[in-house]
Backbone bond lengths (Angstrom), bond angles and torsions (degrees), N, CA, C in turn:
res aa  C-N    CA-C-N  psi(-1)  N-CA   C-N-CA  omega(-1)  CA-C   N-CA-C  phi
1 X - - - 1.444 - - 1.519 109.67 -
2 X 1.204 135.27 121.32 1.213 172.95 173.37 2.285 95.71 -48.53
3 X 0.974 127.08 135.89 1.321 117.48 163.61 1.650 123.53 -138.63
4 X 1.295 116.29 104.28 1.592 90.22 -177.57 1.680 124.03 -70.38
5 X 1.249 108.43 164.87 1.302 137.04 -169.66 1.407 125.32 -93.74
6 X 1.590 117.63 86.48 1.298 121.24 178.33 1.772 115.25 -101.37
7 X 1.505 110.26 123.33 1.924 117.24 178.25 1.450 92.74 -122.44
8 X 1.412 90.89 123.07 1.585 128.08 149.80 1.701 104.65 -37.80
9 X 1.004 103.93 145.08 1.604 120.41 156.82 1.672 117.87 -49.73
10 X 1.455 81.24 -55.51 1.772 95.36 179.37 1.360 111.87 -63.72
11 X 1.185 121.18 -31.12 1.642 133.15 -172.73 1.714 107.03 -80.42
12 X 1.638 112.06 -28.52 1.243 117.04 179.85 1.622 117.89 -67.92
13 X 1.379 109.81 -44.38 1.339 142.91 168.97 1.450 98.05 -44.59
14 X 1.315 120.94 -73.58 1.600 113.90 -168.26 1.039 100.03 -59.65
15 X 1.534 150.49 -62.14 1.130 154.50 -159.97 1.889 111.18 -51.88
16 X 1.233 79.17 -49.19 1.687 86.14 169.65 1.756 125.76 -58.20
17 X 1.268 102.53 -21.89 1.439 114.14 -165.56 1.696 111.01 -85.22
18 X 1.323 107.33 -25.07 1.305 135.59 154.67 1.297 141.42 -37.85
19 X 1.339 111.07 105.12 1.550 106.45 -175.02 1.880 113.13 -44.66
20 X 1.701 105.33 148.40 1.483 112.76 -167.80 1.726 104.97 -44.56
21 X 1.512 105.05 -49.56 1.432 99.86 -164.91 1.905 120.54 -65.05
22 X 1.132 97.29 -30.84 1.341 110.49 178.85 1.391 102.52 -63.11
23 X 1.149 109.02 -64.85 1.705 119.70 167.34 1.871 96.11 -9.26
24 X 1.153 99.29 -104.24 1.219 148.69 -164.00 2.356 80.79 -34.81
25 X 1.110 121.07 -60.45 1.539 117.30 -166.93 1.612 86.38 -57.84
26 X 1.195 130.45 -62.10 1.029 127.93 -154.89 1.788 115.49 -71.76
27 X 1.305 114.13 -6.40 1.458 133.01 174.84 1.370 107.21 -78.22
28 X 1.520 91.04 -33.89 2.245 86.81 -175.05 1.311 95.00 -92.38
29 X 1.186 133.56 -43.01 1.642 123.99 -165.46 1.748 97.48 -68.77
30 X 1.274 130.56 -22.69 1.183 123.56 -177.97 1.676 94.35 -63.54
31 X 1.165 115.53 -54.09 1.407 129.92 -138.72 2.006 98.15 -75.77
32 X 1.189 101.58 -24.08 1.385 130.91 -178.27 1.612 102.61 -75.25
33 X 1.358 103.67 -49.47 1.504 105.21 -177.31 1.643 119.94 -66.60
34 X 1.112 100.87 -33.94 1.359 116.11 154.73 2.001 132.90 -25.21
35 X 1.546 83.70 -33.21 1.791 84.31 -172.53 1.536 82.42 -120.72
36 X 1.214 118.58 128.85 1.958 143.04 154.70 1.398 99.91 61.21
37 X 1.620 121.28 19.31 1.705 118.49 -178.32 1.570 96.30 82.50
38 X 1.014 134.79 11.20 1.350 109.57 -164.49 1.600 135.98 -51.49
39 X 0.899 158.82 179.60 1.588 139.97 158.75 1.718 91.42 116.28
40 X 2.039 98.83 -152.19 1.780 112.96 -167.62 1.544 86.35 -110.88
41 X 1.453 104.72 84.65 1.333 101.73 173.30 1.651 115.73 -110.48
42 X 1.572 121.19 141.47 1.711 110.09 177.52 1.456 100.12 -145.83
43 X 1.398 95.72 145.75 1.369 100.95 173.87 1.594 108.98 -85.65
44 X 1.143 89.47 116.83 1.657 112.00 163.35 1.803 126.30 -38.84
45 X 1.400 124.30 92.41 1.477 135.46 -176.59 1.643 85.45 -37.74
46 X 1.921 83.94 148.60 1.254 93.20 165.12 1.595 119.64 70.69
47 X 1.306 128.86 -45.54 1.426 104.07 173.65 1.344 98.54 -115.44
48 X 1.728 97.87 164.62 1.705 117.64 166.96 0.839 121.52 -80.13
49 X 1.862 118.42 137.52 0.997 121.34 155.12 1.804 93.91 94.51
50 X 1.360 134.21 -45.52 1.073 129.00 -166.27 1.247 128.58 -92.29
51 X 1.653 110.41 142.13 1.868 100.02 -150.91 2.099 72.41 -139.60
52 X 1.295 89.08 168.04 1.562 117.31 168.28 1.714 126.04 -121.08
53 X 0.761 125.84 169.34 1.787 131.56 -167.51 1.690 104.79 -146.03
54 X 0.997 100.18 119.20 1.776 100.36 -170.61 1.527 95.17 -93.48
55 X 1.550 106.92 136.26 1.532 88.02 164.63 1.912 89.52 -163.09
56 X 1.997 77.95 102.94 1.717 97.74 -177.38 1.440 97.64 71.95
57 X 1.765 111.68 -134.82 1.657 106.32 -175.07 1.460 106.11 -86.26
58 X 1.457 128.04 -0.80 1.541 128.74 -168.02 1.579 113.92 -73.97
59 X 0.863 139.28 -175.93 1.618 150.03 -177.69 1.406 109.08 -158.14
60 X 1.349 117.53 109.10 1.219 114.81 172.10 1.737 107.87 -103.71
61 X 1.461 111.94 122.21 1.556 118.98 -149.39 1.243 83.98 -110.30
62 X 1.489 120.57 135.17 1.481 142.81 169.12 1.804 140.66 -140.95
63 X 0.875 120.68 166.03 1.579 127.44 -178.11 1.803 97.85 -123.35
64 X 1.886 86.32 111.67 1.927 73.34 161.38 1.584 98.87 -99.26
65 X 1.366 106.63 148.57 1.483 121.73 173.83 1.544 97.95 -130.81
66 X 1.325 119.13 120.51 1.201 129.26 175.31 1.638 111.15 36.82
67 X 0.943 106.34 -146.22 1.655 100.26 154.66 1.546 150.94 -49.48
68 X 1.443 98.25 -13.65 1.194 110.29 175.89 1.375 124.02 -92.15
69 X 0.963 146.68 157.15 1.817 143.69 -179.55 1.572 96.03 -135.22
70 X 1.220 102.41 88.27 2.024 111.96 155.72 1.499 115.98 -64.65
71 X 1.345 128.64 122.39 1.351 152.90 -171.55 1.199 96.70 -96.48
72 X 2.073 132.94 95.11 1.214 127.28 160.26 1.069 124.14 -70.06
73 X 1.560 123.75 -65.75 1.669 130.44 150.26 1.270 134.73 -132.75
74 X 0.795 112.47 -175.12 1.456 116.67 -161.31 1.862 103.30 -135.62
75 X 1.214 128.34 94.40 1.675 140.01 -178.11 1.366 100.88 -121.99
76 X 1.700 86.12 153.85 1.264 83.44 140.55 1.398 136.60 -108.38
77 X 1.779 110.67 175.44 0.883 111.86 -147.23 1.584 117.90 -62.47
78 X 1.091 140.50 -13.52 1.702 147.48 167.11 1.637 100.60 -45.89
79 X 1.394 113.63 -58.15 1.406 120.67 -158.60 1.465 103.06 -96.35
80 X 1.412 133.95 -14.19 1.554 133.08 -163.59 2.024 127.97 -59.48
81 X 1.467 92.45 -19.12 1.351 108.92 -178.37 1.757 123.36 -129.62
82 X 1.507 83.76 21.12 1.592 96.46 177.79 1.762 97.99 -68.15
């Protein structure tokens, strides 16, 4: 199953703040996540609907909704579940 790809403003911002290369790892594993969840993905105890994407020390924090996967933020992992 195929998923499109929705980023927050706020999620754009962190991403941006980000050195190029990191950028760029975390652009393909997004893009990756995209087809059947693939990648270090877990659903997050305790809440609905919300799963994470490991990539290295980063956390890419999300909502799957049907087909869609909304991108809230993107931390790292120290600060990701504050």
């Amino acid at each position: 199953m195929h998923y499109d790809l929705e980023i927050s403003e706020e999620a754009r911002d962190q991403l941006r703040a980000l050195p190029k290369e990191l950028r760029q790892s975390i652009g393909q594993r997004m893009e990756t996540l995209c087809t059947n969840l693939q990648g270090d993905v877990a659903k997050l105890k305790a809440m609905d609907s919300r799963y994470r994407l490991r990539v290295g020390s980063y956390r890419v924090l999300f909502v799957l909704a049907g087909a869609r996967i909304r991108v809230y933020a993107i931390r790292n992992r120290k600060e990701a579940y504050d």
